[in-house]
N, C-alpha and C positions, 0 to 999 in steps of 0.2 A: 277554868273555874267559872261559876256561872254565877251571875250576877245577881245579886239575892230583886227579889220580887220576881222574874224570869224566868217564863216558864219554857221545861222542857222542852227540849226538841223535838221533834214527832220523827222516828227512824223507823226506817224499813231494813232490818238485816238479810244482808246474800245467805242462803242456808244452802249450804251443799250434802246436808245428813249427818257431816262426816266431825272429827273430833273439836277442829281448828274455827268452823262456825256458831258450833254448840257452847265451847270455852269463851268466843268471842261475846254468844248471848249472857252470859254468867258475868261478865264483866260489866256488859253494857248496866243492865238491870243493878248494878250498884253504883252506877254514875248518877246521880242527883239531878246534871245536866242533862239525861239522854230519857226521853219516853219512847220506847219498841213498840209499836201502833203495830208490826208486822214482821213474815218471814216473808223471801221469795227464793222460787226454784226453777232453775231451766231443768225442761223434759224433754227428753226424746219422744215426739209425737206419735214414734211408728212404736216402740218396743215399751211406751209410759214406763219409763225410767229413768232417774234422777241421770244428766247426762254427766259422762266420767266415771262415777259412784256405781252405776246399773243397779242403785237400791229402789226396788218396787215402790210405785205411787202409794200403793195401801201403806206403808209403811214409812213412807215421806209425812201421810196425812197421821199417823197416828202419833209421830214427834210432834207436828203443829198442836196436836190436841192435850199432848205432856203437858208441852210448854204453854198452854192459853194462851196461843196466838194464832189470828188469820194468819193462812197461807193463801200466797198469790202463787200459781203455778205458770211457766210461762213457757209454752210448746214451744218447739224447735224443731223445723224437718229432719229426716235422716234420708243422705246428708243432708250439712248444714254449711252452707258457705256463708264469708264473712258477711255476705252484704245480707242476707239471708238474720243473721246473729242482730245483727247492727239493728234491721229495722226494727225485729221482735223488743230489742232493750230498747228503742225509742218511745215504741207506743207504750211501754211500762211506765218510761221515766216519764212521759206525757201526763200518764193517769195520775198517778202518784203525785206530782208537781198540782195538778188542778184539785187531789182528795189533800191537799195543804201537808205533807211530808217537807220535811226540811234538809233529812240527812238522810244516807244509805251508807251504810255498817257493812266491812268484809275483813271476812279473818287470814288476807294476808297476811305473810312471816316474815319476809325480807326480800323478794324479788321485786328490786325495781323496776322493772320494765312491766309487770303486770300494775303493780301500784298506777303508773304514769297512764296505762289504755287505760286502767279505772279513773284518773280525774282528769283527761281528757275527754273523755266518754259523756261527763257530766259538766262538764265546761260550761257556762253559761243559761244553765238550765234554771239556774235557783238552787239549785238542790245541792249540800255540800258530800262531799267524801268523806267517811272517817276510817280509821284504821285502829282498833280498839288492841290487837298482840302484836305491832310494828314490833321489830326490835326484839322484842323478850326472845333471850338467849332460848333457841328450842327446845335445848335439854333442859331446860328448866322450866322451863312451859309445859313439855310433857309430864313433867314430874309433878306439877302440881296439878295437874288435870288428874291423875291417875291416885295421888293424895285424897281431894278431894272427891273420888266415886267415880269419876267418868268412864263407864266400861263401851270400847268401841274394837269393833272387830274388821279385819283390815278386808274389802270389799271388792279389791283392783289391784294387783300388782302389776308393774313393767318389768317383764323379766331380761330385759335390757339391763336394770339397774339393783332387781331384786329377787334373789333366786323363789322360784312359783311355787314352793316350801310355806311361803310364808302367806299365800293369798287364805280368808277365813278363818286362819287366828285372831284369839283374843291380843289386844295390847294388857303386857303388863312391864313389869323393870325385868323379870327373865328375860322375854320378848326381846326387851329393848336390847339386852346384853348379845344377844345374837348378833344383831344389827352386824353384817359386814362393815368394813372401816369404808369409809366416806360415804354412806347414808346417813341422809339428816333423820335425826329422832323421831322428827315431826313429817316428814315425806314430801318436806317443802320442793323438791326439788322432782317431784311428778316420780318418786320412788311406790308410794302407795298412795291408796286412798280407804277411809272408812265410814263407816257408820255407826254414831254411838246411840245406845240402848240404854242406857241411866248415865245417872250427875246428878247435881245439884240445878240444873239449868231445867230437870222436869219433876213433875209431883207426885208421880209414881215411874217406876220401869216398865221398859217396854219388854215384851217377851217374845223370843226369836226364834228359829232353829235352823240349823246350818242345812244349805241347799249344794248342788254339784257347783265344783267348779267347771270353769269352762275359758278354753283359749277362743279370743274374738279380738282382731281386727290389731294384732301385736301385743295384746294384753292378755291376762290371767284375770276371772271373775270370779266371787267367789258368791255366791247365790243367797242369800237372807229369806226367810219363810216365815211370815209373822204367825206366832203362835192364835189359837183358835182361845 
């Protein structure tokens, strides 16, 4: 709860394009406590695409421009070794810590272990963690995402975990009813990945049109084409 006279926190939210950062901005933006100063995005520097996601830079920048918030972009070689990852979020957390940020926002679900390299990572920086959908039961999370307007189209499938049927579909409750048994709702568990195109988290929709899929590097892509 925040302390009355106490002014907001100045956050910077992780933006991955996809359903679970955009739901996370939607929340944040009704905390009293939290002021979003920002989005950031790691890029693949060879192929400028959002890395995981492979949603197109044009259309990374044209959610910042929904949402009325600077985007920090932040390249990453292809590959990218850890030490490689590590420096690129240091010099971010550097900036960010001296442009006065207090907190950084990510729409983790439930995996501890990534939670933990996230507030280790920021350990003594100044600068706190927050986790705005910890917890909230997935399927209920997506349900209210998809209540509320959120239209996101699934961008990345591991066909390890999800049959490649399903890469470039829209999300909806049909969608979700498909879902083989022990996929998470939400693709916590690295089953999908997307990018949403309306909500309540922008001021207008963005307008898309389906591109080829394409198998790369054990995954299924599924292409996004931002309309003209």
């Amino acid at each position: 709860m925040q302390e009355p006279g106490t002014a907001p926190k100045r956050t910077l939210l992780s933006w991955s394009s996809g359903k679970d950062s955009a739901w996370a901005l939607h929340l944040l933006r009704r905390d009293p406590a939290i002021e979003v100063a920002g989005l950031f995005t790691t890029v693949n520097a060879v192929h400028r695409r959002v890395a995981m996601h492979a949603v197109r830079l044009e259309l990374l920048r044209r959610q910042a421009a929904a949402a009325g918030l600077p985007l920090t972009v932040i390249e990453i070689p292809s590959p990218c070794s850890n030490d490689d990852y590590a420096a690129a979020m240091q010099a971010f957390v550097d900036q960010a810590k001296a442009d006065g940020i207090e907190c950084m926002a990510f729409g983790d679900l439930f995996l501890e272990d990534i939670r933990s390299y996230r507030e280790s990572a920021l350990a003594g920086t100044g600068i706190e963690p927050i986790f705005p959908l910890w917890l909230i039961p997935t399927r209920q999370l997506i349900g209210d995402m998809l209540a509320a307007g959120v239209t996101a189209h699934i961008t990345c499938v591991d066909p390890k975990k999800l049959p490649p049927r399903f890469a470039g579909r829209e999300l909806s409750e049909s969608l979700l009813a498909e879902l083989p048994e022990g996929v998470d709702p939400c693709g916590e568990n690295g089953e999908f990945h997307t990018f949403v195109s309306a909500g309540p988290m922008f001021d207008a929709p963005l307008q898309v049109i389906p591109g080829e899929c394409v198998e790369r590097d054990g995954f299924i892509f599924a292409d996004l084409l931002p309309a003209k």
